[in-house]
Backbone as JSON, one array per atom type, in Angstrom:
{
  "sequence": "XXXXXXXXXXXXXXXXXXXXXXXXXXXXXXXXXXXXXXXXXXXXXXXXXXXXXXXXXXXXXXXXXXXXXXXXXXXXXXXXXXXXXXXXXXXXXXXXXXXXXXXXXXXXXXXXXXXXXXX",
  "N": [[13.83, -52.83, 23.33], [14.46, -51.96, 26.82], [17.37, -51.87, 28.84], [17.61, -53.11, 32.12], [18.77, -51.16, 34.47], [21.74, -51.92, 36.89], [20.7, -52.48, 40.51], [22.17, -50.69, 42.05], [22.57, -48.5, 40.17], [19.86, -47.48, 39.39], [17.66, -44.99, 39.44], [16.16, -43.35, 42.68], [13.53, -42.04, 43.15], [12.73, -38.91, 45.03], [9.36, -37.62, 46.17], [8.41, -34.9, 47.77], [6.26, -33.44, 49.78], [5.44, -30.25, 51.08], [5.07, -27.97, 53.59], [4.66, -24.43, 54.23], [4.96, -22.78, 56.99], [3.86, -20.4, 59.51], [5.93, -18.92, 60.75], [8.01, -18.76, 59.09], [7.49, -17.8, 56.86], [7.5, -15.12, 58.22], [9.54, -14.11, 58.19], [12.23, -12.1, 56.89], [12.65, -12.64, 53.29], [15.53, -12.18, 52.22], [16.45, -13.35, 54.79], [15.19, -15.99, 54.85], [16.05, -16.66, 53.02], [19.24, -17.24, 53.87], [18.72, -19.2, 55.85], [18.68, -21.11, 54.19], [20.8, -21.51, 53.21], [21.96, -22.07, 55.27], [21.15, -24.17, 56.29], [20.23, -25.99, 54.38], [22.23, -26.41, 52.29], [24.61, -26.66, 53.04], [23.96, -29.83, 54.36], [23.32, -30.94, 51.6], [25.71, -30.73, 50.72], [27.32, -32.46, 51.55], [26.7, -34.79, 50.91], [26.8, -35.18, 48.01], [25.94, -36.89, 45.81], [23.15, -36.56, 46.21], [20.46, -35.25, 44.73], [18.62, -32.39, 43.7], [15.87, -30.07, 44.01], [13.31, -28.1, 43.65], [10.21, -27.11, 43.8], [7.51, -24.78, 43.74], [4.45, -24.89, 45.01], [2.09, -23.35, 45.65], [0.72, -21.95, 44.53], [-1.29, -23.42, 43.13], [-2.37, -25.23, 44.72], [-3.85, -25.49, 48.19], [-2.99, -27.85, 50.23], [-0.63, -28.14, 49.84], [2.75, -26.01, 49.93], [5.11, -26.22, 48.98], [6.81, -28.41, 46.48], [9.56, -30.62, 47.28], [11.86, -31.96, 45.39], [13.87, -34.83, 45.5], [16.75, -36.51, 44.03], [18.3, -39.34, 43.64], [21.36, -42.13, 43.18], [21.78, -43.58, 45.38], [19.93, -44.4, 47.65], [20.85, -44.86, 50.43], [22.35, -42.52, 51.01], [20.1, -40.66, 50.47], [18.55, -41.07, 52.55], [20.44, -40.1, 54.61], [20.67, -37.38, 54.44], [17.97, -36.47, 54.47], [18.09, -37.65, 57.61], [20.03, -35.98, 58.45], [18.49, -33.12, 58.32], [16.69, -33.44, 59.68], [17.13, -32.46, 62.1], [17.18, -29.97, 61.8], [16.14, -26.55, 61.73], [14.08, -26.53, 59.49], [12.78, -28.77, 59.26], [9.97, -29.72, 59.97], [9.22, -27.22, 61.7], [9.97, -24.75, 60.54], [8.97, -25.46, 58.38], [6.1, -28.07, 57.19], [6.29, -31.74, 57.08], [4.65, -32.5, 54.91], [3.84, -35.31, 52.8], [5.71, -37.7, 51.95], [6.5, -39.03, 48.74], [8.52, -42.24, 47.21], [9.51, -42.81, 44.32], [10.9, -44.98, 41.49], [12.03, -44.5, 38.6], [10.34, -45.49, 35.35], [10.1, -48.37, 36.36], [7.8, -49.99, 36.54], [8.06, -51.01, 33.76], [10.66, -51.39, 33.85], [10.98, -53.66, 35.43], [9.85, -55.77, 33.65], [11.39, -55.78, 31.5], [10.61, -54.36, 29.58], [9.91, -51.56, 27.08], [9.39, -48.31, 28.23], [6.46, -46.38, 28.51], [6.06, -43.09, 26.66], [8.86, -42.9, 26.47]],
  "CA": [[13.69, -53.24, 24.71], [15.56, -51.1, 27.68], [17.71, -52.83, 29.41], [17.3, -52.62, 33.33], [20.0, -51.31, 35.51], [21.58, -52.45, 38.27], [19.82, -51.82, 41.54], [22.84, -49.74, 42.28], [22.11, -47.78, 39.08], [18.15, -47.16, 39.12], [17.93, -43.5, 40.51], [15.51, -43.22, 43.41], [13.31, -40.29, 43.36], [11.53, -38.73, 46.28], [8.62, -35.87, 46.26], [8.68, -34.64, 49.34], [4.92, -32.35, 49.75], [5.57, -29.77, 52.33], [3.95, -26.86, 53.33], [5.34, -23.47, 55.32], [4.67, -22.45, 58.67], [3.82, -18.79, 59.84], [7.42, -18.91, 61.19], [9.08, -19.44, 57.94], [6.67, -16.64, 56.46], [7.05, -13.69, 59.06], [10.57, -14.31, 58.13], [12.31, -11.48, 55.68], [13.45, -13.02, 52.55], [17.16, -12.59, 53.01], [16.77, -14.8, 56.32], [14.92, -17.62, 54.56], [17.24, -17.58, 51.78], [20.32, -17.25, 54.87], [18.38, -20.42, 56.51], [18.64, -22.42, 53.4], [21.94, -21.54, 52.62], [22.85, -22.57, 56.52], [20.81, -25.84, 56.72], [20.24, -27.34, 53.08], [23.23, -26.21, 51.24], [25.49, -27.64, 53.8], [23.42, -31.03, 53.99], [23.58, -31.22, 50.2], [27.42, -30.87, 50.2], [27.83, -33.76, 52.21], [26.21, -35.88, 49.9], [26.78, -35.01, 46.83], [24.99, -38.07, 44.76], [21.53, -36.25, 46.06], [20.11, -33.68, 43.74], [17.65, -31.75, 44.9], [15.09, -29.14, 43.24], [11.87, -27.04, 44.78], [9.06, -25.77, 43.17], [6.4, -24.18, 44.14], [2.74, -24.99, 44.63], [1.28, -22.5, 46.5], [-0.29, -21.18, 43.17], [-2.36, -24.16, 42.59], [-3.04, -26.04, 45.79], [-3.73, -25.25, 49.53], [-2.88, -28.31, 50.91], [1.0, -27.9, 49.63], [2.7, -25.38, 49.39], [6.1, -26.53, 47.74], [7.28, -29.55, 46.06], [10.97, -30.68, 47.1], [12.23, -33.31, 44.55], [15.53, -35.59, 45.37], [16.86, -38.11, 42.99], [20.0, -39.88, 43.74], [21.06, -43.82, 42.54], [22.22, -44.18, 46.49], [18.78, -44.2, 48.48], [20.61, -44.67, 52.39], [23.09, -40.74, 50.53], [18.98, -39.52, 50.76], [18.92, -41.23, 53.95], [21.32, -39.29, 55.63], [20.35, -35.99, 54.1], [17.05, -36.49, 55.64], [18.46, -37.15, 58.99], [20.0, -34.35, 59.03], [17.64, -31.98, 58.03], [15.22, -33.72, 60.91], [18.07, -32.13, 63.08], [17.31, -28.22, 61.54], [14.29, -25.94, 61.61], [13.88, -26.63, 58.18], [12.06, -30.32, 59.0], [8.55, -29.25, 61.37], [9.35, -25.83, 62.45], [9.88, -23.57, 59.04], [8.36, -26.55, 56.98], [5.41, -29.2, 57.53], [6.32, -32.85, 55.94], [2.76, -33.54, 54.68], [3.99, -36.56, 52.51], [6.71, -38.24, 51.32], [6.53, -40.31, 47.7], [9.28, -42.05, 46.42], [9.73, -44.0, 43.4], [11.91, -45.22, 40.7], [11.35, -43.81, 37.54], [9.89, -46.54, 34.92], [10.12, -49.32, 37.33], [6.77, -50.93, 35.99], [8.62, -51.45, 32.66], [12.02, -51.97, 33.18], [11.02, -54.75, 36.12], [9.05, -56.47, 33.02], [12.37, -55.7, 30.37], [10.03, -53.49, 28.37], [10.47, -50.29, 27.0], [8.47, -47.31, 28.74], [5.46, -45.7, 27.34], [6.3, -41.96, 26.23], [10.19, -42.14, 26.52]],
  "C": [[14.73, -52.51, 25.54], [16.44, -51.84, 28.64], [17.64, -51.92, 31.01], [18.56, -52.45, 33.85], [20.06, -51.66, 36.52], [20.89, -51.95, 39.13], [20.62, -50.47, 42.2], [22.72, -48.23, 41.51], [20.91, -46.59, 39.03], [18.51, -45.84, 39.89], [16.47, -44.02, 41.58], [15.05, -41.53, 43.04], [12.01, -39.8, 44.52], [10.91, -36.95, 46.14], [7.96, -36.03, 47.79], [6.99, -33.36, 49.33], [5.59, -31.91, 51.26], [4.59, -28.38, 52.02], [4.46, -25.65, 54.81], [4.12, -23.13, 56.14], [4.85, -21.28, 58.4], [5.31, -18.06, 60.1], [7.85, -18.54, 59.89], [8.03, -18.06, 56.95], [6.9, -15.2, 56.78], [8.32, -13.58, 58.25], [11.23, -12.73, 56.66], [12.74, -12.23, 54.82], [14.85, -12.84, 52.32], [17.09, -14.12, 54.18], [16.28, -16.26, 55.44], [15.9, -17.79, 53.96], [18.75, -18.06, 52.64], [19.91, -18.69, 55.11], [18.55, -21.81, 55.63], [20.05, -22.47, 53.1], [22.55, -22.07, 54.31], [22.19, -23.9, 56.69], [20.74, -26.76, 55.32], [21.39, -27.36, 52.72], [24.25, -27.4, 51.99], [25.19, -29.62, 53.36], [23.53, -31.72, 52.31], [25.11, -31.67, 49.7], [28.3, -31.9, 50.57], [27.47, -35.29, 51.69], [25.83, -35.55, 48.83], [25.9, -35.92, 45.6], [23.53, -37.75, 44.72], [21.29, -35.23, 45.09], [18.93, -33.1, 44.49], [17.31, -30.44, 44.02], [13.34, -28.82, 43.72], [10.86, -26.49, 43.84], [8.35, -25.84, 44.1], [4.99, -24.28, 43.45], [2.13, -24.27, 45.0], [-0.1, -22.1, 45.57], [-1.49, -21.5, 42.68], [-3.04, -25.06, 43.39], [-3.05, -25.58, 47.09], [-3.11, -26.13, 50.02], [-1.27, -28.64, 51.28], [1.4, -26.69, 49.44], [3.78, -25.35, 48.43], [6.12, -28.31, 47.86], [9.05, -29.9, 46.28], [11.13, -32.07, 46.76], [13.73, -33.64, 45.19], [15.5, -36.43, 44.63], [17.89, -38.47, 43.41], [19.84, -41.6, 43.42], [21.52, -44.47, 43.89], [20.8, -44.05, 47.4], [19.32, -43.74, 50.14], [21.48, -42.79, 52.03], [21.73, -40.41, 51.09], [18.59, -39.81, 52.01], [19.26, -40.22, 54.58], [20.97, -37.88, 55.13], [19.46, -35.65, 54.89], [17.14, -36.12, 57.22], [18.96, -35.62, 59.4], [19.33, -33.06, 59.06], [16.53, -32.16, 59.07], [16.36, -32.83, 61.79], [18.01, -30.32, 62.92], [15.95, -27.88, 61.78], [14.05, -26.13, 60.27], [12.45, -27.84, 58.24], [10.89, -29.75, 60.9], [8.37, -27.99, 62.27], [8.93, -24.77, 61.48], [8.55, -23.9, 58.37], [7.34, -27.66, 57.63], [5.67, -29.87, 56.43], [5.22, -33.17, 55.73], [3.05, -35.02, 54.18], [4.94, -36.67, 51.65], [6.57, -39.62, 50.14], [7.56, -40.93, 47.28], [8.73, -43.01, 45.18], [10.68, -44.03, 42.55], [11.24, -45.29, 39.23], [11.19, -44.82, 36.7], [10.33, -47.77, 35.06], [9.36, -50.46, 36.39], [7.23, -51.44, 34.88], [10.16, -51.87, 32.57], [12.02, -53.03, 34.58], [10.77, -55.89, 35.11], [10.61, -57.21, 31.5], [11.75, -55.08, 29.27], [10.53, -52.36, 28.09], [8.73, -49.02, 27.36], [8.03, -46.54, 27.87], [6.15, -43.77, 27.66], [7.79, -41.51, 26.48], [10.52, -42.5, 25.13]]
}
């Protein structure tokens, strides 16, 4: 049986579906990578407890074109990351938020005190 952690504990994890803009395209690669290193990196460094990791869908879906994962065990830390990133071209300019999921990774079983199927 797993035991449940505190609520402080539980990580939060959010998939973030976005999808680039023509903007964020015309763009040379240097500059995007410049733009991330001037609006995420920063944001990241200020809240360290978020993690944060990107793939790419382009390959396999139209309606996304990347995936940006956060996990952190502080939810208002991804809070404030957020905010600030509504504050850059990064959030509706570069990037469209199509949809935001979060959840907490085997929730359904460790609300119950079970142990989760395939860990």
């Amino acid at each position: 049986m797993s035991e449940k952690l505190p609520e402080s504990q539980a990580k939060l994890t959010v998939f973030m579906l976005v999808k680039t803009n023509p903007e964020w395209l015309a763009m040379p690669v240097d500059q995007r990578f410049s733009e991330i290193a001037k609006h995420l990196e920063p944001a990241l460094g200020r809240h360290p407890s978020v993690e944060f990791r990107w793939y790419d869908t382009e390959f396999y879906t139209a309606r996304v074109t990347d995936t940006w994962v956060w996990e952190t065990s502080s939810p208002h830390e991804y809070e404030l990351v957020v905010e600030e990133l509504r504050e850059t071209p990064l959030w509706d300019r570069y990037f469209s938020i199509v949809e935001i999921l979060p959840g907490v990774l085997n929730a359904y079983a460790d609300n119950y005190g079970r142990s989760p199927v395939g860990s």
